[in-house]
C-alpha positions as a Markdown table, in Angstrom:
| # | Residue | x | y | z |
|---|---|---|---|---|
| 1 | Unk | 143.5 | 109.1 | 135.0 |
| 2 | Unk | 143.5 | 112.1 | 133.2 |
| 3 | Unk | 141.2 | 115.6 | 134.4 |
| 4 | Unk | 141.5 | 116.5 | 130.8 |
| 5 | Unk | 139.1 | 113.9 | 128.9 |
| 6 | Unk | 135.5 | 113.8 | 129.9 |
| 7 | Unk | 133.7 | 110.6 | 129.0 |
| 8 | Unk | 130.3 | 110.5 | 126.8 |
| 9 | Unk | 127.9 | 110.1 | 129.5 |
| 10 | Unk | 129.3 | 112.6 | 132.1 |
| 11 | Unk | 127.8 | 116.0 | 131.7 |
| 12 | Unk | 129.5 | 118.8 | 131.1 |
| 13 | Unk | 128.2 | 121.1 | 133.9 |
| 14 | Unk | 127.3 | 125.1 | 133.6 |
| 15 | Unk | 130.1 | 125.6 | 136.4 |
| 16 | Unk | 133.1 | 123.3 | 134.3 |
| 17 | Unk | 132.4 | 126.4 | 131.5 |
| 18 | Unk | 132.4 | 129.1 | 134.0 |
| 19 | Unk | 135.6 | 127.9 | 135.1 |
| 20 | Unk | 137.2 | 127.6 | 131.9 |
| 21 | Unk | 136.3 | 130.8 | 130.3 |
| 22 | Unk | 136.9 | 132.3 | 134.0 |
| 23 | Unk | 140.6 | 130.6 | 133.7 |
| 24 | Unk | 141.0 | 131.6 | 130.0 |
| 25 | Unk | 140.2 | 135.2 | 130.6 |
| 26 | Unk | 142.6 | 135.0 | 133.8 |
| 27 | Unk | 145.2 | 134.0 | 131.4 |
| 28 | Unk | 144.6 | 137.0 | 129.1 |
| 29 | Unk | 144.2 | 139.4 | 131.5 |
| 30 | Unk | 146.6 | 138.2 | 133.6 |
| 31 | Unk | 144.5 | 138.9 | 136.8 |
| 32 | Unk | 144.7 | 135.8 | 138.9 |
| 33 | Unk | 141.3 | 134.4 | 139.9 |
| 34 | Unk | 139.9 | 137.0 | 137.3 |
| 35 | Unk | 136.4 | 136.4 | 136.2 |
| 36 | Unk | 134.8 | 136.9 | 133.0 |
| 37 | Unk | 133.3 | 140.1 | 132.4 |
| 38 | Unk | 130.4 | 138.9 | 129.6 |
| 39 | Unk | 129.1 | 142.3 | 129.3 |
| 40 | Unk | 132.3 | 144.1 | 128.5 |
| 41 | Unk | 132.1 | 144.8 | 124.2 |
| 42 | Unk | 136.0 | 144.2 | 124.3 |
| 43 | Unk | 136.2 | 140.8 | 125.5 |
| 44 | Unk | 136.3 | 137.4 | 122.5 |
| 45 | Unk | 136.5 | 134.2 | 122.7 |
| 46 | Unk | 138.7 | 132.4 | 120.4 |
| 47 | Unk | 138.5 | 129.3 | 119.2 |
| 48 | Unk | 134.9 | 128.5 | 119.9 |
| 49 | Unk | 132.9 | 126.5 | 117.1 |
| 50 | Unk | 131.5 | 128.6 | 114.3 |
| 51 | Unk | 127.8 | 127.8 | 114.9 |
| 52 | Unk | 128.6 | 128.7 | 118.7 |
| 53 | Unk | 128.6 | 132.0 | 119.6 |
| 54 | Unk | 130.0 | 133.5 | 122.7 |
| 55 | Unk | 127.7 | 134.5 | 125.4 |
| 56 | Unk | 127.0 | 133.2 | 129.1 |
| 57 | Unk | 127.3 | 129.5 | 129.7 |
| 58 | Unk | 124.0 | 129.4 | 131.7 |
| 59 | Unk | 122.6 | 130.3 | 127.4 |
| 60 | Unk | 124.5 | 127.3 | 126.9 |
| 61 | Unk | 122.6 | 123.5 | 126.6 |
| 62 | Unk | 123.7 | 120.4 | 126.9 |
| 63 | Unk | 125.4 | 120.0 | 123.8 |
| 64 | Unk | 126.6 | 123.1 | 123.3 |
| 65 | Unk | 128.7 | 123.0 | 126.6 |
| 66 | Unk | 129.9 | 119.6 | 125.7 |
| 67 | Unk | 131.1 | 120.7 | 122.3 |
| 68 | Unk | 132.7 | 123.7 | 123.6 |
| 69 | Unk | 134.0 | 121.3 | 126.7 |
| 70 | Unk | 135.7 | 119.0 | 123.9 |
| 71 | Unk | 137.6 | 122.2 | 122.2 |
| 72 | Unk | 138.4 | 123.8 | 125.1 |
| 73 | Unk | 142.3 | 123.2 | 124.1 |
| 74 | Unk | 142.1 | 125.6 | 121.6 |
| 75 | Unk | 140.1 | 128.1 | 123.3 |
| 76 | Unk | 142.0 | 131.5 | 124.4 |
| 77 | Unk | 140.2 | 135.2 | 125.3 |
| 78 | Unk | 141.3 | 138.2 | 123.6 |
| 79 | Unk | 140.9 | 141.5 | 125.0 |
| 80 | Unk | 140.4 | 144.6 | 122.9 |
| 81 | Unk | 142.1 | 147.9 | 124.4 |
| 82 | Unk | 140.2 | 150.1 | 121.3 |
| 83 | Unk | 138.0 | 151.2 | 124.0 |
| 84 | Unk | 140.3 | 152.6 | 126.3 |
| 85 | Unk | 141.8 | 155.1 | 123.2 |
| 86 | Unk | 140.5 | 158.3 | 122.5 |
């Protein structure tokens, strides 16, 4: 009974993605509970599927946050400091 596999009829829900990139960008930042700033230029996703692009997951549909759900293993968030040099 494993929280890591999702079966082919349950949905992968807007909130499971906001969690995971919330928790992936924790990770990074290391900032517990840290949420995912989706406006900030400096912030990447990597990992996700080439024909997926990084955005909100509310721009998401179905099958896009079931695909990303399924390769969420090998997802990680990269933060860019360029920003903060002058």
């Amino acid at each position: 009974m494993s929280g890591e596999t999702t079966c082919s009829n349950e949905e992968v829900t807007l909130k499971k993605i906001q969690n995971l990139f919330n928790s992936k960008f924790a990770e990074a930042s290391g900032i517990v509970g840290g949420r995912m700033p989706y406006s900030a230029n400096n912030v990447q996703m990597i990992g996700l599927l080439d024909d997926i692009p990084f955005k909100r997951p509310s721009h998401y549909g179905k099958n896009q946050r079931s695909r990303i759900w399924n390769a969420r293993a090998s997802l990680r968030c990269h933060i860019n400091d360029a920003e903060c040099s002058t």
